[in-house]
N, C-alpha and C positions, 0 to 999 in steps of 0.2 A: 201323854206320850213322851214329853219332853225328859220327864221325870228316867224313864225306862233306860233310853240312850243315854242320858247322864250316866247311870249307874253303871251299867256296861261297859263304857268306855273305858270308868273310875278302874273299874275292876281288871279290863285287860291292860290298863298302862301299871298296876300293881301285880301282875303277873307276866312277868315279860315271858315269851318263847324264842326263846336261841336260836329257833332253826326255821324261821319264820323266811321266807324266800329262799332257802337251802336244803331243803328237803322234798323227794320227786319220787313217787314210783316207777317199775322196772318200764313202764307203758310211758315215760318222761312226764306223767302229771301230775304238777304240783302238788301239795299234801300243805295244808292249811291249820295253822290252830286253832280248834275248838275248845270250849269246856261247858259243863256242866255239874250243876248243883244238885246233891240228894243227901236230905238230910242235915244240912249246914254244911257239908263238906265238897270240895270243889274238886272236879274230875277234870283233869285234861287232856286234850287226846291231839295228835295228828290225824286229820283226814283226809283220804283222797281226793282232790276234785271231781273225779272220775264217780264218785258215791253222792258227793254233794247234788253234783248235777246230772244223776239219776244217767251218766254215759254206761252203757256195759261193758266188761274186760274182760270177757271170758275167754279164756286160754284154748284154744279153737285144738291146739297141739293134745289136749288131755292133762298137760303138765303142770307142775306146781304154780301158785300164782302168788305172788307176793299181800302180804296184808297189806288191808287198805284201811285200815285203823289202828294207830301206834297207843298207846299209853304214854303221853310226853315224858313225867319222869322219867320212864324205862327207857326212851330212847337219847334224850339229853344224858342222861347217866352213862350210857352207852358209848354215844357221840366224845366227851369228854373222857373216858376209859382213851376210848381211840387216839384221841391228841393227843394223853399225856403218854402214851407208848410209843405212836412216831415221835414225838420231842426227845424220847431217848434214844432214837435209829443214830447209828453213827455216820446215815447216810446225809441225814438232816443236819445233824451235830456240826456236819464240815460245809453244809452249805453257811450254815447260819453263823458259823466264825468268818467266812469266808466275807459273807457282807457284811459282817462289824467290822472287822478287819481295817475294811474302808474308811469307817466312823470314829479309828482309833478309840477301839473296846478292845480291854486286854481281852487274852485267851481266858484266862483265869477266873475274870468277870462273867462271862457269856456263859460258861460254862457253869459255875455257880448261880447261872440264875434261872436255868433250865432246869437242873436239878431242885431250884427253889419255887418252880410252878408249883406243886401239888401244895403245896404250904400258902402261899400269896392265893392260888386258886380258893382253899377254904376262907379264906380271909377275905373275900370280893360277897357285893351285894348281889342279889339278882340279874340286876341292870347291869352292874359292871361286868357279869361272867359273859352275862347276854353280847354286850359288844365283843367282850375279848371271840368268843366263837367265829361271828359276823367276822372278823379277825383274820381270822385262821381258818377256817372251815372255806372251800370253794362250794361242795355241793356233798349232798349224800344221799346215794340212791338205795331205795328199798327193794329190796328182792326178796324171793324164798329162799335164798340161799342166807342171808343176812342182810346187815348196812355196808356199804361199800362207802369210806370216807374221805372225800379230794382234798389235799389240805392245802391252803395257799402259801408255798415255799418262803416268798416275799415277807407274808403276812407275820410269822414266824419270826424273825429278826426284829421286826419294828414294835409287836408285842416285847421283847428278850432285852431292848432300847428303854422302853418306857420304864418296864421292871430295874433296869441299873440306873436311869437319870433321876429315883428318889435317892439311892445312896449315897448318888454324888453330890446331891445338895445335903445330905446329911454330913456328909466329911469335909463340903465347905463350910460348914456352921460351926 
């Protein structure tokens, strides 16, 4: 038995999920990472709680109900789609000078380095995308309509911080 739980652990700390406490159907319950293996190939899914623990949801209205089982890459994929499109709102844009500002971050900086996510984004391991989200991401609910993404305004700057204090140690070298 010991054997079992070793492996499983092994294997969820080598597969991080992103949205591991940030993710909730339209019913506010939790959605947990699962996976599964067929074949040698590893499936992974968000699930409802609400399925896990055999609760009913049945939409009393007649009306659409949200899925209660995601396909994780399609929805991290998704999830990260969303961030890197609010990181271009210029509603974000002026918050997120607004608090470097403070930090004495030129404009010019900040800005280049927002523009410089989706580049640094492919460049991060698992784990490191996995926090950057934890990050940025407050919560995402699932609905029939879609994902609905909170982003944490805050969390945005101090990601935008960390991305310019390698250059500056670069230009101090």
């Amino acid at each position: 038995m010991r054997y079992r739980h070793a492996r499983s652990s092994n294997s969820r700390m080598q597969t991080p999920a992103p949205l591991k406490g940030l993710i909730f159907t339209d019913t506010g319950a939790a959605m947990t990472p699962t996976a599964t293996k067929k074949r040698g190939k590893l499936y992974r899914y968000y699930v409802s709680m609400d399925v896990i623990k055999n609760r009913t949801t049945e939409d009393e209205s007649g009306g659409d109900q949200a899925p209660t089982r995601l396909p994780a890459g399609m929805v991290e994929d998704a999830i990260v789609t969303e961030v890197r499109r609010i990181l271009q709102t210029p509603e974000v844009v002026t918050q997120v000078l607004a608090a470097l500002k403070r930090d004495q971050v030129s404009e010019a900086e900040a800005i280049a380095a927002l523009h410089d996510f989706n580049t640094l984004w492919a460049q991060l391991f698992p784990l490191e995308q996995a926090r950057i989200i934890q990050l940025l991401v407050r919560r995402v609910n699932v609905t029939a309509a879609g994902l609905e993404v909170d982003i944490r305004r805050e969390g945005v700057a101090g990601v935008i911080r960390e991305m310019i204090a390698p250059r500056d140690m670069e230009a101090a070298e």
